[in-house]
C-alpha positions as CSV (number, residue, x, y, z in Angstrom):
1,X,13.9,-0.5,13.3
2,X,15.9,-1.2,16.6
3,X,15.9,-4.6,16.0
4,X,16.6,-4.4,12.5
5,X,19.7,-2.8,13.4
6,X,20.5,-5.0,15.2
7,X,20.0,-7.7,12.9
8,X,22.6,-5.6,10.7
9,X,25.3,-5.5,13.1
10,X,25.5,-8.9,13.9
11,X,25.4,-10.2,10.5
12,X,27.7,-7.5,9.3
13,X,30.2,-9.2,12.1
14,X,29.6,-12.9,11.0
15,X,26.9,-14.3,13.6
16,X,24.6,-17.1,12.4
17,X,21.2,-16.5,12.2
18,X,20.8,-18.5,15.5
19,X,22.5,-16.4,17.6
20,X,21.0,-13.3,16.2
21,X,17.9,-14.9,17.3
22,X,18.7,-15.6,20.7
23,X,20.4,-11.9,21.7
24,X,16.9,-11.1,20.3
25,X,14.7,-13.1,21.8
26,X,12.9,-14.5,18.7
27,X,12.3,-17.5,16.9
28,X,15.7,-18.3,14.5
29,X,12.9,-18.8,11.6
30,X,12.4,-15.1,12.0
31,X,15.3,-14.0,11.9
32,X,16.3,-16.0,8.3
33,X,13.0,-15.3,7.0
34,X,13.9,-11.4,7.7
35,X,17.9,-12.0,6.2
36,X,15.8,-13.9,3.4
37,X,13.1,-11.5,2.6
38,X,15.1,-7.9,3.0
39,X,18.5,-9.3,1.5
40,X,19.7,-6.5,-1.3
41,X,20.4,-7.9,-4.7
42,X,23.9,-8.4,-4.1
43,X,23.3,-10.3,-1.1
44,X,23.9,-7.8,1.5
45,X,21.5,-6.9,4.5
46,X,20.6,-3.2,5.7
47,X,18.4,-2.3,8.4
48,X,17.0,0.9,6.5
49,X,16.6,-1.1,3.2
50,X,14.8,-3.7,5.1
51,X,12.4,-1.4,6.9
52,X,11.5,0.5,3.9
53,X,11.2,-2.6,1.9
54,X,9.1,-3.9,4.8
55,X,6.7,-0.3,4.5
56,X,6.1,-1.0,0.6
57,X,4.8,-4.6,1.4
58,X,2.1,-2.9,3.9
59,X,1.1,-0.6,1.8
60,X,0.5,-3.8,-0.7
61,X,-2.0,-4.5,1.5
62,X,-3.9,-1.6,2.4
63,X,-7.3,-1.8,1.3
64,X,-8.3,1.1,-1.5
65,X,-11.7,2.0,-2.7
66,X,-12.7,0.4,-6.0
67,X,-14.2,3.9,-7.5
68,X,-11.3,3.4,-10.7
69,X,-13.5,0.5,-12.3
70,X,-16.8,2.7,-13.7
71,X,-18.7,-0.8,-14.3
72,X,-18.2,-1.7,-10.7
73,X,-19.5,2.1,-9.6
74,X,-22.7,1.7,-12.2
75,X,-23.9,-1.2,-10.9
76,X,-23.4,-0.1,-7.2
77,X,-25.1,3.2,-8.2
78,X,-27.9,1.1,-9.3
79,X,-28.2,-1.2,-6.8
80,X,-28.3,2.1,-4.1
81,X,-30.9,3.3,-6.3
82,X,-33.5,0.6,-6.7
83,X,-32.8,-0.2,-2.7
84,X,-33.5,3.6,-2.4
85,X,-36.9,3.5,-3.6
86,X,-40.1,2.5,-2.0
87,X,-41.5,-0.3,-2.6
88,X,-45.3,1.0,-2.2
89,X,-47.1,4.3,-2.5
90,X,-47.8,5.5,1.2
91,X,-51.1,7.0,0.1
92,X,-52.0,3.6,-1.7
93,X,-54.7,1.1,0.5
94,X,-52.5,-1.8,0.0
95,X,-49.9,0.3,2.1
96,X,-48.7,-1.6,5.1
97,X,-50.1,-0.2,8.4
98,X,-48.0,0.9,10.9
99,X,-50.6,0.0,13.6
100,X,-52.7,-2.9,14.0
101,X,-56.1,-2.8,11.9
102,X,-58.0,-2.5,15.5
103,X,-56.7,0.4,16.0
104,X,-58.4,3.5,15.0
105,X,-56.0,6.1,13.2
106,X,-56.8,9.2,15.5
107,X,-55.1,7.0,18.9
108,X,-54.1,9.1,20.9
109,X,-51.3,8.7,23.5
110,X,-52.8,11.1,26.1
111,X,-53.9,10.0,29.5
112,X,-56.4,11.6,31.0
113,X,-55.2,10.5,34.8
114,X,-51.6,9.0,36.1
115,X,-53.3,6.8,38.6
116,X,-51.8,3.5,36.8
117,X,-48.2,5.0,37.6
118,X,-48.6,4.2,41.5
């Protein structure tokens, strides 16, 4: 906003957009491009006008959830859903195993001694 007013002042006493650019230390394409952009309709420039008109175009951009469009949300809901269920019955022999078919299915993880940690 600082700069902004400054933008204001300068203008408001006649200084190209050059010079504005320099006492700011930006490009003078940045400075026409703001005159351009935040310009009232009656040609005049203000520093609050600008910033506020400069806050609407962010919140353009801001990104908002699509949950308005109920098509969108159905097939979403869906596509949870069938991702949601299981593919197999765990109970079923076809089941994938979650250890190698050499394995018997009572393994155990218990060691009888702890000589293999030294």
């Amino acid at each position: 906003m600082d700069e902004r007013n400054v933008i204001y002042r300068m203008k408001l006493l006649g200084h190209a957009p050059a010079e504005i650019a320099r006492c700011l230390g930006r490009h003078p394409g940045t400075i026409s491009r703001e005159l351009k952009r935040n310009v009232q309709f009656d040609g005049r420039y203000f520093a609050g006008s600008a910033q506020a008109k400069a806050n609407a175009r962010g919140q353009a951009h801001v990104r908002r959830p699509k949950t308005g469009n109920e098509r969108l949300m159905q097939h979403a809901g869906g596509a949870v859903l069938a991702a949601s269920r299981c593919a197999y019955d765990v109970n079923s022999p076809s089941a994938p195993l979650l250890f190698p078919a050499s394995m018997d299915s009572s393994f155990s993880l218990s060691f009888a001694s702890t000589d293999w940690l030294m």
